[in-house]
C-alpha positions as a Markdown table, in Angstrom:
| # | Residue | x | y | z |
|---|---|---|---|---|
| 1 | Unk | 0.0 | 0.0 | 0.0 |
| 2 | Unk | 1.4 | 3.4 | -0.5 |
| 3 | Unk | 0.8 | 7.0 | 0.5 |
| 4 | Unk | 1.1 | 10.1 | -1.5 |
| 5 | Unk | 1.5 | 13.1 | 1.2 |
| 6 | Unk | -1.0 | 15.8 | 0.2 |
| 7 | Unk | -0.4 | 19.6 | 0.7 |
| 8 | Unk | -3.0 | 19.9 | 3.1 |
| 9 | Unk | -1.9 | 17.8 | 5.2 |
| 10 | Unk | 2.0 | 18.9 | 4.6 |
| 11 | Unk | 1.2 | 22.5 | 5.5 |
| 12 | Unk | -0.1 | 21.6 | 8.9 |
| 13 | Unk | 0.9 | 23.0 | 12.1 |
| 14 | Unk | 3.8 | 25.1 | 9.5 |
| 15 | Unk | 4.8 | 28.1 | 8.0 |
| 16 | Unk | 5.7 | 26.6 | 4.8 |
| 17 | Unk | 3.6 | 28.7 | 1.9 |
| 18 | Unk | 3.8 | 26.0 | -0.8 |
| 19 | Unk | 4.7 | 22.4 | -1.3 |
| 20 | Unk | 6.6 | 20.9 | -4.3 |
| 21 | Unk | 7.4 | 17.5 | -2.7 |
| 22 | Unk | 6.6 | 14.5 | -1.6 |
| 23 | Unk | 7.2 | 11.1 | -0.2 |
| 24 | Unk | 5.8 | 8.5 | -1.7 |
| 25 | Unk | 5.9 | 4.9 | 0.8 |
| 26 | Unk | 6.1 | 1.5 | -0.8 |
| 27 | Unk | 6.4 | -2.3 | 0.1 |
| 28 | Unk | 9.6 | -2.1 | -2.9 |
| 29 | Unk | 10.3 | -0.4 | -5.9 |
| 30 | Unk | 7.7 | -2.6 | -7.7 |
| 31 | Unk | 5.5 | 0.4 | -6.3 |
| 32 | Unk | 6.8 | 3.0 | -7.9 |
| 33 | Unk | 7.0 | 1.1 | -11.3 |
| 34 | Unk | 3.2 | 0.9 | -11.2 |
| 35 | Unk | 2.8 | 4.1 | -10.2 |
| 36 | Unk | 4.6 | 5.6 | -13.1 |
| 37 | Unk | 2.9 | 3.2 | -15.4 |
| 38 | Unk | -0.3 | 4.0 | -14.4 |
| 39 | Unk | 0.1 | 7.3 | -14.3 |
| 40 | Unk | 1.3 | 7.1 | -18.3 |
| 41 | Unk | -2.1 | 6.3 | -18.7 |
| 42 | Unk | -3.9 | 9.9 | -17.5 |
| 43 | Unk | -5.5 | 11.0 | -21.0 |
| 44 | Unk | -3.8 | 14.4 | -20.2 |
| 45 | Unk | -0.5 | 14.7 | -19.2 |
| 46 | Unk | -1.4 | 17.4 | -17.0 |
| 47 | Unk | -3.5 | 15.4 | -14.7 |
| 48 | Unk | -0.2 | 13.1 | -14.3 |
| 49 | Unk | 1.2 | 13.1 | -10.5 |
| 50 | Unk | 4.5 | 14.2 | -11.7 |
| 51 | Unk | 2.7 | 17.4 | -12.9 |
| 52 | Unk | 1.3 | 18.0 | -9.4 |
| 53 | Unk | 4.3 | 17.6 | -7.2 |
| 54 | Unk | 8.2 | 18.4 | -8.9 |
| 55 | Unk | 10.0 | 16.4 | -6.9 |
| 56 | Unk | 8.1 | 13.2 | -5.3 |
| 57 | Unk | 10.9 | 10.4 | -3.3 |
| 58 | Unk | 10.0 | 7.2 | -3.1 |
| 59 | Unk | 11.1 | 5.6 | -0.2 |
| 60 | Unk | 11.0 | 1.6 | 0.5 |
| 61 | Unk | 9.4 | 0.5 | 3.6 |
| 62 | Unk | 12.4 | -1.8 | 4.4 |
| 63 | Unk | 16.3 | -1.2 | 5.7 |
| 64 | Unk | 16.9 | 0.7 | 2.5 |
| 65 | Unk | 14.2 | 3.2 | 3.2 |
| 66 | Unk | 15.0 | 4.1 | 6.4 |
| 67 | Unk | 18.2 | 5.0 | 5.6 |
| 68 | Unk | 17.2 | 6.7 | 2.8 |
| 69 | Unk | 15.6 | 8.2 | 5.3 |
| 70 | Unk | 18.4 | 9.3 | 7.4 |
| 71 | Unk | 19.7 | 10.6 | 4.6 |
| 72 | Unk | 17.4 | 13.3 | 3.2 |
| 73 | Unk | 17.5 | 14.8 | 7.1 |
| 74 | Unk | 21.1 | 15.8 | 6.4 |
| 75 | Unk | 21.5 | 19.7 | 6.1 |
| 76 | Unk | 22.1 | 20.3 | 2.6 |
| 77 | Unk | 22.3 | 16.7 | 1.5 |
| 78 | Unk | 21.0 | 16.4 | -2.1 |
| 79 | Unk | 23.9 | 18.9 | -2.7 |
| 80 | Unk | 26.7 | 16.7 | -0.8 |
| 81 | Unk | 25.8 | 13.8 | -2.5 |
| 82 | Unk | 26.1 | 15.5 | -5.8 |
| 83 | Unk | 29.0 | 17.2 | -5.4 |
| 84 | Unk | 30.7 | 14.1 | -4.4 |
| 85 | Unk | 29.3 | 12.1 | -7.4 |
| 86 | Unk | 30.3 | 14.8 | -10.6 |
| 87 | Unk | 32.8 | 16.6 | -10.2 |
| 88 | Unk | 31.9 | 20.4 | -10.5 |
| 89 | Unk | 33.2 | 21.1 | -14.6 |
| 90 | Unk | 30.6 | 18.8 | -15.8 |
| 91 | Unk | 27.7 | 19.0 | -13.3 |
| 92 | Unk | 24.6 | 21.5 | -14.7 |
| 93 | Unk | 25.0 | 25.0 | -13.9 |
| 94 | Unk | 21.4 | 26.8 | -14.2 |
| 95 | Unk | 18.9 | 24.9 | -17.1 |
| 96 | Unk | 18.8 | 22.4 | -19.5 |
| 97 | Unk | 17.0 | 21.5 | -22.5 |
| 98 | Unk | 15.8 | 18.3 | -20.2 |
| 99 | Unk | 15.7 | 17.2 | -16.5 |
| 100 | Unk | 19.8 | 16.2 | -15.8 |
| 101 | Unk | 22.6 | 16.9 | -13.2 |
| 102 | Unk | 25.9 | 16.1 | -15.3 |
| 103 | Unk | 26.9 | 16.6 | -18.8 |
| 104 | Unk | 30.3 | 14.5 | -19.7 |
| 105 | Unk | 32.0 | 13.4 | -23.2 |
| 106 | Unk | 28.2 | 13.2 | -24.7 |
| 107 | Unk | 26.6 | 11.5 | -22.1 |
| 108 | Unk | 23.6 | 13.4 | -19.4 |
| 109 | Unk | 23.8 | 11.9 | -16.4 |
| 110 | Unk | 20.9 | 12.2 | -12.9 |
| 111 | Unk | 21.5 | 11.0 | -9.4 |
| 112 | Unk | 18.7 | 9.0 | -8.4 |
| 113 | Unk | 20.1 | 8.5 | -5.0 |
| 114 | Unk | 16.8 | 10.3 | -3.9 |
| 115 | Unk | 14.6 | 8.2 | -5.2 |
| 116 | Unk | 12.7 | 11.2 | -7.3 |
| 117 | Unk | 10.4 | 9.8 | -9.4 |
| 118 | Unk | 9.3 | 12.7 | -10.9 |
| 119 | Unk | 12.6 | 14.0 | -11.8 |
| 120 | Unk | 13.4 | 10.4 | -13.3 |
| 121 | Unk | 10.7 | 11.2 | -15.4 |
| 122 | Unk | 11.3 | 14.3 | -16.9 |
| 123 | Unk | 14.9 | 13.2 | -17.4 |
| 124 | Unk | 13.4 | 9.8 | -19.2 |
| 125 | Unk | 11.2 | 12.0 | -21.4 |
| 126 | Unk | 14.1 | 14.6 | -22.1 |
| 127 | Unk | 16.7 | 11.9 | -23.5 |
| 128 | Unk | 13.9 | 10.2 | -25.4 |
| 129 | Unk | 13.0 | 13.4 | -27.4 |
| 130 | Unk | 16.2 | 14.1 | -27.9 |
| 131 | Unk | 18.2 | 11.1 | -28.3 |
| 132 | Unk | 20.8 | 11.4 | -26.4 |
| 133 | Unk | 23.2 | 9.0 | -24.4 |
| 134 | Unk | 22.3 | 8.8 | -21.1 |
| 135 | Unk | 23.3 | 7.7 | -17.4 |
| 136 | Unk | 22.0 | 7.2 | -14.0 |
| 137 | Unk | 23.5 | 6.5 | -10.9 |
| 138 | Unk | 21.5 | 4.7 | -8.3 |
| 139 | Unk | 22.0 | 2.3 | -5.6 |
| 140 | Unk | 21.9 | -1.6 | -5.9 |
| 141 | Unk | 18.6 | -1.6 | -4.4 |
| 142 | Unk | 17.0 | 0.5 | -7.6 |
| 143 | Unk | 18.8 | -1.3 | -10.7 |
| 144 | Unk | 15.8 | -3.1 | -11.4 |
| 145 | Unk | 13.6 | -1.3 | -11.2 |
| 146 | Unk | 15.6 | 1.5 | -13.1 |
| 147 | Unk | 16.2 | -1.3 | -15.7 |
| 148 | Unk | 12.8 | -2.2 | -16.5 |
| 149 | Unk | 11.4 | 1.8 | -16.4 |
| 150 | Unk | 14.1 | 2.9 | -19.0 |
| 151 | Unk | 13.9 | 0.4 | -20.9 |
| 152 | Unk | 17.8 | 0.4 | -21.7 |
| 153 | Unk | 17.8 | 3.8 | -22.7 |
| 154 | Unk | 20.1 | 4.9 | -20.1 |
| 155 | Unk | 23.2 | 3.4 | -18.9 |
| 156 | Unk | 23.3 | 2.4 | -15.1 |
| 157 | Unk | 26.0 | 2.4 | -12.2 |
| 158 | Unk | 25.3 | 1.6 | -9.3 |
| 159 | Unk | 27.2 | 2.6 | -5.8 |
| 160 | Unk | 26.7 | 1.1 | -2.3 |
| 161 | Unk | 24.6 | 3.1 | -0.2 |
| 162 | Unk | 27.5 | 2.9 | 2.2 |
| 163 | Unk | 29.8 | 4.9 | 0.4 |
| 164 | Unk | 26.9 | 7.5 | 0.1 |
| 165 | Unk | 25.7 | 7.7 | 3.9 |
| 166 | Unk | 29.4 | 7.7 | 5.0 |
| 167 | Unk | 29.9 | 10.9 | 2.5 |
| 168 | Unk | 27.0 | 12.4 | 4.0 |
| 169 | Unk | 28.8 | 11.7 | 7.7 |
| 170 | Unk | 25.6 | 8.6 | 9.0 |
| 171 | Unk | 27.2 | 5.5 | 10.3 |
């Protein structure tokens, strides 16, 4: 069973004026691969959860999850973990044609070490239209999944969450 976070429910008891995330819980990643797939099926694109929310984690319920967890309560972590993945002469500075962290030798790269969904899918859609050789790093855990949702469209390498939590300073 999963749960979507709503803003209502976000904004609660805060001072936070608008929400453009959120956590999306699953038994494994086989979740979030139906989640995309059915929402691919909304007649308008716009009605698509990825349209509501830019930035939507999914998080296992399981070992990997809570330390995924641990992770995203790190000050300033999605920017620690990608400055130690690219180094900074090939990581994105401002916008790009399409959803990507790194450019490098021809090939756009993402981090899905947050499990964003939605950012997986705008970067999906970007190297599709534009046929582009692509990259994504990701932990163990997500190869699979990542396999079967790109569809071998984009190279994947995979590091141990261990080298990433111990980057981030979480035993």
């Amino acid at each position: 069973m999963t749960l979507l976070l709503n803003m209502r429910l976000l904004r609660m008891n805060s001072e936070i004026k608008e929400i453009d995330s959120a956590i999306l819980f699953g038994e494994s990643c086989t979740t979030a691969l139906a989640t995309i797939v059915e929402s691919d099926k909304s007649p308008k694109k716009r009605d698509r959860f990825d349209r509501i929310y830019n930035h939507i984690h999914f998080i296992p319920m399981d070992q990997n999850g809570i330390m995924l967890l641990k992770m995203m309560t790190v000050p300033n972590w999605k920017e620690k973990i990608l400055a130690r993945a690219f180094s900074s002469d090939i990581r994105l500075k401002g916008y790009g044609n399409f959803e990507y962290d790194a450019h490098s030798e021809g090939t756009y790269f993402i981090s899905f070490f947050d499990g964003d969904i939605a950012r997986l899918i705008r970067f999906y859609e970007g190297i599709s239209l534009y046929k582009v050789k692509a990259a994504v790093i990701c932990y163990p855990w997500q190869v699979d999944f990542l396999r079967e949702y790109l569809k071998g469209r984009a190279g994947l390498k995979a590091v141990k969450m261990d080298a990433i939590s111990q980057a981030l300073g979480i035993n």
